[in-house]
N, C-alpha and C positions, 0 to 999 in steps of 0.2 A: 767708908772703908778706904785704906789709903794702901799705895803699890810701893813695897817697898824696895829701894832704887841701887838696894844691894845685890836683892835679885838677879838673877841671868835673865835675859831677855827672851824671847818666846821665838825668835829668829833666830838663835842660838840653837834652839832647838826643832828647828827646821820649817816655823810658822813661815807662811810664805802667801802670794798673791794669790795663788790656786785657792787657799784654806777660806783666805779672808771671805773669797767671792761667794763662796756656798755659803760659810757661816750669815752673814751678811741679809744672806737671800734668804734665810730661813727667820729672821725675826722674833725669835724669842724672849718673851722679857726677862730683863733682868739675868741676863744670862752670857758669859765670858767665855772662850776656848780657853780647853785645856787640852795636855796630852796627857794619855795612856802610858805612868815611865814603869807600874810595876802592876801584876795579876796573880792574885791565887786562889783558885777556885770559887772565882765571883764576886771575889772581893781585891777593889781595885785601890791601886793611889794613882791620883795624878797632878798634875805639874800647870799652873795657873800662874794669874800675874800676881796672884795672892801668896807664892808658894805651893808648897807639897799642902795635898787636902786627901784626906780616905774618900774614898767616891763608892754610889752603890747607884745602880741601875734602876730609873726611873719604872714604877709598876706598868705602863704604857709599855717601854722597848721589853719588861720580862716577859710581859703577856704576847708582844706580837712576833719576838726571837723564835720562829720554827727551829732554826740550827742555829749550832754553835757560832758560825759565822757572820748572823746578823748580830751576835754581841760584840761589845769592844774588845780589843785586842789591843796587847802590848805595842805600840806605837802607834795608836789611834788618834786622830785630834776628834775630840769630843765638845757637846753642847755641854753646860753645866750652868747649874745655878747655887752657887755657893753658899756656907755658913760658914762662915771666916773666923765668927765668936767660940763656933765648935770646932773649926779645922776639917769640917767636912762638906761635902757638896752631893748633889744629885744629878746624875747622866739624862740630861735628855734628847738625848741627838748622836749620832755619829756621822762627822763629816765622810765624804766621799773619798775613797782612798785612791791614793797617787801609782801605789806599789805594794805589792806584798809577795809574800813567802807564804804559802799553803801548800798541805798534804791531802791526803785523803783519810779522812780521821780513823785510826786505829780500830779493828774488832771487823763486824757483821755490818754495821750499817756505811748507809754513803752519803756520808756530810764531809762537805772542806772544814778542815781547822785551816785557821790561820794563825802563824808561827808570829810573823813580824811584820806589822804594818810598816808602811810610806818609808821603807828603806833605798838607800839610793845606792849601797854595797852591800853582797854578799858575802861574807869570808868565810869559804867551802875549808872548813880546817882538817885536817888529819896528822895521825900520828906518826912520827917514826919510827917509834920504839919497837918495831915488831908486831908479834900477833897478828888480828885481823885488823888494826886500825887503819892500815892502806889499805881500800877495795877500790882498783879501778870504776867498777860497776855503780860503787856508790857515788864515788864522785861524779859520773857519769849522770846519775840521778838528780844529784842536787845543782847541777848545771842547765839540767833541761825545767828544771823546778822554777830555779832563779828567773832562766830568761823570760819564762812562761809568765812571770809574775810583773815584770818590768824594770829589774835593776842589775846591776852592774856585777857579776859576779869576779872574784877574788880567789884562786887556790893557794892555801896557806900548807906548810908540810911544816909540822911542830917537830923539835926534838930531834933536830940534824946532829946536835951534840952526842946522842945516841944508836947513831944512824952510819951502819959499816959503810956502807954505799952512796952516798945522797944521788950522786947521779945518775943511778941505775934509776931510785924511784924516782927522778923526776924525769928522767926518758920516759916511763911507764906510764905518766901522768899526761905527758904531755902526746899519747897517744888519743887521747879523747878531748883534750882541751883546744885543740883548733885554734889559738892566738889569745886563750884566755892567760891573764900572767897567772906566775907561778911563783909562790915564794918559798926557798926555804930557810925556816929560820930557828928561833928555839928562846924559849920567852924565859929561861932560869937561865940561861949565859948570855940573853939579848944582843944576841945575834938576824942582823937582819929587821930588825924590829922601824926602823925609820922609814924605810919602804909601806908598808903598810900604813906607815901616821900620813904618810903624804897623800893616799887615796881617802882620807877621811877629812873635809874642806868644812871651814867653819861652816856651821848651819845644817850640814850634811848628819846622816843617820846611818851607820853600818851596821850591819845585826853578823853578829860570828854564829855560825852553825855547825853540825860535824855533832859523831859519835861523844857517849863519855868517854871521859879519861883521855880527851886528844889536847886538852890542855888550852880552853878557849878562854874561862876564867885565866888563868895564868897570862894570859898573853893581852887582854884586856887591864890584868893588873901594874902588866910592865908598860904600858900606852899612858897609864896612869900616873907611872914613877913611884907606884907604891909595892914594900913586900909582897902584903895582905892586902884584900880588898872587899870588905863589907859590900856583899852584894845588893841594891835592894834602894829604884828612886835615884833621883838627882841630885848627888852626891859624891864627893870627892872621898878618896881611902882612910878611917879612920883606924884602922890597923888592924881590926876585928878580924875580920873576914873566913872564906870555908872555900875547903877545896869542890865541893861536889855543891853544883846547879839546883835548886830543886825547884825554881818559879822561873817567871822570865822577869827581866828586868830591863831597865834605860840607865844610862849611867852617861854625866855627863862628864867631856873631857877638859882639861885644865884648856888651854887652845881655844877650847869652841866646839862646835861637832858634840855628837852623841853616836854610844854604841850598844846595841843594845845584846844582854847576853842571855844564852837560851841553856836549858837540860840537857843533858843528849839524848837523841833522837832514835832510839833500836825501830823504828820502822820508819820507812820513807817511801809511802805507797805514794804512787803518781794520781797529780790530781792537775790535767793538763787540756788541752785539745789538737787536735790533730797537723794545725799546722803551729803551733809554738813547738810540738815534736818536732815537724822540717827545722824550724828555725835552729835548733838545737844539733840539729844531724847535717847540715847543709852539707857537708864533703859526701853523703852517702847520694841526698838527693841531686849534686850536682853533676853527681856521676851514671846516676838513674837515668840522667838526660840522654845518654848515651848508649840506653837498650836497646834491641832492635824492635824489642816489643814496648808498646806503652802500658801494660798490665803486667809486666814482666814480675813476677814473685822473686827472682834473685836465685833460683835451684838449680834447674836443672835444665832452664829454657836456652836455645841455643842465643848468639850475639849479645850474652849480658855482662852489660861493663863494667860491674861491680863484682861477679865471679871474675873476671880477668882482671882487675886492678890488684884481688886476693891472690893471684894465683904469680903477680908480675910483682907480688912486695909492695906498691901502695898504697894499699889498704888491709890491718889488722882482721883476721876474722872475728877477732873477737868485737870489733867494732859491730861490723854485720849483725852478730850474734847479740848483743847488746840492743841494739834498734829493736830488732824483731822483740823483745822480749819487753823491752817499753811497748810497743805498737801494741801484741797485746794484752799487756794489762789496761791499756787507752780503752780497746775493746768491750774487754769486758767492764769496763766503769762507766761507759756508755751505756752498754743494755743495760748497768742495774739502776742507772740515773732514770731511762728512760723506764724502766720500768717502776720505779719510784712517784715518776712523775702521772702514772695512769694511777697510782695507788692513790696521791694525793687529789690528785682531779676526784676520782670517786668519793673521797671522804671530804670532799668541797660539797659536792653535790647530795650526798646523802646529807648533810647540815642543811643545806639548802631547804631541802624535803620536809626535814623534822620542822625546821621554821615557818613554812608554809602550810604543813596541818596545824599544827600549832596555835599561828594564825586565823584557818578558820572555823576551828574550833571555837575558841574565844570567841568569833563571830558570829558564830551560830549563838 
């Protein structure tokens, strides 16, 4: 098998010393890194020195994946052992991740999804145009998301071109962003659009996140200098392309760098812990420093310095308001983690039991 030298390079796509070392260490025959550039429901491509190959998950990682999250995910560097002759290969490994982007997956149960592996930007996007596409609240969310996960978040405001005000919403925005930039720009008049190419460094991975319809595709297509942009793998715009998300995808840029593009996201439950929340909120905890109580709730107790920063202009209530309502849903995804975690332990141990009579059964 030979590497063909046309190929983009695998540092191109963010291969780096960190990947090598694990990879390395794990000793697989006959077995090459690849990444994770596209997923739809189990069924992966990814990105090798051989090229694009269809990848499927080793019966070992599908038998021991309790949750979604022990599979691979859209920017994953993966173990694989290829068939080159078929264009396809087998996942046996998933290297240790740098960074990512997790929720708390949708519905009754409590598994992390994770959105976007080993990203080193986030671009928290929203819309202009009206409606609900600007929620303080959610950006709000996907900031505490980002930092919690380890990269670099980005707020993007799409569609200024349709926007009575720009700077009323970026005052708005910039109530919760604490020194995060803010861009606005607008990807069908590509306006602003070079600001953003410049946080995206060769070898570097940005994942765009945000609502449908805020125009993430679109502004990943003007990055690209294409109308249209075939979403779908490592791949420059071949003019096809669709407006509406329906997989995630890696999509490398002409420059270098990769970005990866996601669905939009109608839930974004917090999937965090307790101090990636501080980190997220610092201006509330720095000011907490300053209660007269160190148990201080923030209500009603006398000498509290966050009711008087609210009451002195400072501080937004709605920031206040915000915290607490992260905090808890933090809470309760604690008790149902922990109480998960007694459910799992029993059903260890009842296995356990079945395999021990079992055992002396046979023995007898």
């Amino acid at each position: 098998m030979t590497t063909d030298n046309t190929l983009p390079g695998l540092e191109e796509l963010g291969w780096s010393s960190f990947f090598s070392q694990h990879f390395e260490s794990l000793k697989v025959p006959d077995a090459v890194p690849a990444r994770v550039v596209s997923e739809r429901r189990g069924s992966y491509q990814v990105y090798s020195q051989y090229g694009e190959l269809s990848a499927e998950v080793s019966g070992k990682i599908r038998y021991q994946a309790a949750t979604e999250d022990q599979c691979p995910a859209i920017g994953d560097w993966v173990v694989i052992r290829p068939q080159v002759s078929e264009w396809k290969a087998v996942i046996h490994g998933i290297l240790p991740r740098k960074t990512k982007f997790s929720r708390k997956e949708p519905g009754g149960v409590t598994n992390e999804q994770i959105i976007a592996a080993n990203v080193d930007v986030v671009f928290i996007v929203s819309g202009l145009d009206g409606g609900r596409n600007l929620s303080v609240g959610r950006v709000e969310r996907y900031l505490s998301l980002t930092l919690s996960g380890g990269a670099l978040p980005i707020i993007v405001l799409n569609k200024v071109d349709l926007c009575p005000d720009v700077t009323a919403c970026v005052q708005e925005v910039e109530s919760v962003a604490f020194g995060v930039p803010i861009y606005p720009v607008s990807a069908t008049e590509r306006i602003g659009l070079a600001a953003l190419g410049r946080h995206i460094a060769r070898g570097q991975t940005a994942a765009f996140l945000g609502s449908s319809g805020v125009g993430k595709s679109a502004l990943i297509n003007a990055l690209l200098g294409v109308e249209r942009q075939e979403v779908g793998g490592v791949r420059q715009g071949d003019g096809k392309g669709r407006h509406t998300t329906s997989g995630r995808d890696l999509i490398l840029l002409p420059d270098g760098g990769a970005v990866i593009d996601t669905p939009g996201l109608r839930e974004i439950q917090m999937w965090t812990d307790e101090d990636r929340l501080q980190q997220a909120f610092k201006d509330i905890e720095t000011l907490a420093e300053g209660c007269r109580f160190r148990d201080c709730q923030h209500h009603t107790e006398p000498g509290c310095a966050i009711k008087a920063a609210i009451r002195e202009g400072d501080l937004d209530a709605s920031r206040l308001q915000g915290f607490r309502k992260l905090h808890k849903e933090l809470d309760h995804l604690a008790r149902r983690q922990d109480h998960r975690a007694r459910l799992d332990e029993k059903a260890k141990w009842k296995h356990i039991s079945q395999w021990s009579r079992q055992n002396r059964r046979y023995g007898d």
